[in-house]
C-alpha positions in Angstrom: 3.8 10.6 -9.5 1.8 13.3 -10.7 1.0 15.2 -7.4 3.8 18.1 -7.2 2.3 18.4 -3.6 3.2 15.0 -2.6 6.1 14.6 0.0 7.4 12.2 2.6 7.0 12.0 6.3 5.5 11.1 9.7 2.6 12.6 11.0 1.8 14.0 14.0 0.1 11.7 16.6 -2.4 14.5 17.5 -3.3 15.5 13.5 -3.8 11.4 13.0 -6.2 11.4 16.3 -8.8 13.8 14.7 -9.1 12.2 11.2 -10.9 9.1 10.2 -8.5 6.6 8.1 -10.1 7.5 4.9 -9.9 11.4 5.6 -6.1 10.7 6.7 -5.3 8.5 3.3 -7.2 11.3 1.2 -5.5 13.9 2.9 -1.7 11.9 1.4 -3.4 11.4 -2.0 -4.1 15.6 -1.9 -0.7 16.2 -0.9 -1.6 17.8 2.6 -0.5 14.5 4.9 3.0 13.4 3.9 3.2 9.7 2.6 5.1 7.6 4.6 9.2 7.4 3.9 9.5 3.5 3.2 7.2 4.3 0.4 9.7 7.1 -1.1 12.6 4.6 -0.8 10.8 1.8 -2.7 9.3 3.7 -5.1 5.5 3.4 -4.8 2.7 5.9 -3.7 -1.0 5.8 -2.6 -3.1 6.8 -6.1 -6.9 6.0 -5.1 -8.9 5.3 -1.8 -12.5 4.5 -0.7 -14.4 3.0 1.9 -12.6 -0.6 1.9 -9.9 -0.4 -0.6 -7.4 1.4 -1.5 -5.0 1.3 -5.2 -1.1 2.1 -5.3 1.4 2.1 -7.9 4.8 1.7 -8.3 7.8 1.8 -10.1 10.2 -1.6 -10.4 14.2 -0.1 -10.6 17.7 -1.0 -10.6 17.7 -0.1 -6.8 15.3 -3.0 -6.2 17.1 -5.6 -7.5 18.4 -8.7 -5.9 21.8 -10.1 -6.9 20.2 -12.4 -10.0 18.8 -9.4 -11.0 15.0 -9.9 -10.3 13.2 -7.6 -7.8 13.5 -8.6 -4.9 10.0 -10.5 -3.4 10.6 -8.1 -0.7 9.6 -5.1 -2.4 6.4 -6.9 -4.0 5.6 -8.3 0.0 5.8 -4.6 1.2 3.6 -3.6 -1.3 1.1 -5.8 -0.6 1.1 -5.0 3.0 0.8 -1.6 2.6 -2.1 -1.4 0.2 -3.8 -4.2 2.0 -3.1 -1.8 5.5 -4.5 0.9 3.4 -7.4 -0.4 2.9 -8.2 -1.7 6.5 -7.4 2.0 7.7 -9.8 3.3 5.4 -12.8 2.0 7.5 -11.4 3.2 10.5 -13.0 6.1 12.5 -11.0 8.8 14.2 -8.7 8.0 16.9 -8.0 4.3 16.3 -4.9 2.6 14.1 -4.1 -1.1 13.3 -0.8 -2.8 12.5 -0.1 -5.6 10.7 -0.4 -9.4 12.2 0.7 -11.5 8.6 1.2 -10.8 5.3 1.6 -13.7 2.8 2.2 -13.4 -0.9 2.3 -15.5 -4.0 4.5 -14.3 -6.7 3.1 -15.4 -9.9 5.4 -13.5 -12.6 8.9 -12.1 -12.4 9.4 -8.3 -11.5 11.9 -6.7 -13.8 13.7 -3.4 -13.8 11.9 -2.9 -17.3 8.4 -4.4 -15.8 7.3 -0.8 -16.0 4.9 0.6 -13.7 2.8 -1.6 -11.6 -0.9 -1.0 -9.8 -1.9 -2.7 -6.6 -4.8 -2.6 -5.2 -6.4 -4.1 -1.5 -9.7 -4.7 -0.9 -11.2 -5.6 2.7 -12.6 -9.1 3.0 -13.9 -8.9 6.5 -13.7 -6.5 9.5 -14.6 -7.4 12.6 -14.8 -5.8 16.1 -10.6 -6.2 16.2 -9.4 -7.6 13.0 -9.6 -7.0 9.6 -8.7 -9.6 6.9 -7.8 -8.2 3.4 -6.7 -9.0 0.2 -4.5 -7.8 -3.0 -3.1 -7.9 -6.4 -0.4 -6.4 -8.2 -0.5 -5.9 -12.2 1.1 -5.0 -14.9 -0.2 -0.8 -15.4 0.8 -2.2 -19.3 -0.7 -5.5 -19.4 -2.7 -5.7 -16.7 -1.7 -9.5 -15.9 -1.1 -10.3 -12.1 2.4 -10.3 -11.0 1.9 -11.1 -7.4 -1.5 -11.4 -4.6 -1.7 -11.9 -1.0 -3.6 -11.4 1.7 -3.1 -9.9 5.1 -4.4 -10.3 8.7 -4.7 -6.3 10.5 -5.5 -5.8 14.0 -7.0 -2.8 15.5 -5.3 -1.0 18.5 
């Protein structure tokens, strides 16, 4: 991460009510709004969002692995929902939130603890009136070949 501001944390209910989604994801980006704490444990961060999509990237380590020494899908899954979520919340207007109703990936390349830094990025496919449908890849930062894409269903509360 290059942000020195960046930290980790929960926002306040109140702060959240007053900010659109893309003002509230900017605001991490900045360093203003703390990113959330699953993201510090698992080593990814929000780089980029605009209206409909959001980017994050990540960095594949020793503490992701599973015992055959792979990363675990898990880690690749929870990227996927979060910068798929990402990118429904950007279109959201003040006051409203969504959580997540499925998440499926395909994994179409290993994830090492040398891969080296990985992008992914969600894009909105549709939003309606109460759900949002998105999609994602995750790349090689290096190669730029696909690791792993998904897609998720969000619904808005």
């Amino acid at each position: 991460m290059t942000n020195k501001k960046f930290s980790f944390g929960v926002i306040d209910p109140e702060t959240l009510a007053n900010m659109s989604g893309l003002e509230f994801l900017q605001g991490m980006i900045d360093g203003d709004i703390p990113g959330a704490p699953i993201a510090k444990e698992l080593s990814f961060w929000i780089t980029e969002v605009g209206k409909g999509y959001a980017v994050f990237e990540g960095d594949p380590g020793p503490h992701l692995l599973n015992p055959v020494g792979t990363v675990h899908g898990g880690w690749a899954l929870t990227l996927i929902d979060s910068v798929t979520g990402c990118a429904g919340q950007s279109l959201l207007p003040a006051g409203k939130i969504f959580t997540t109703v499925e998440t499926k990936a395909s994994f179409t390349k290993p994830i090492l603890k040398n891969t080296g830094r990985v992008v992914a990025r969600g894009d909105v496919i549709t939003h309606g009136r109460r759900i949002i449908s998105t999609e994602a890849r995750i790349t090689s930062k290096e190669t730029g070949k696909i690791l792993a894409h998904g897609t998720s269903t969000l619904i808005i509360l």
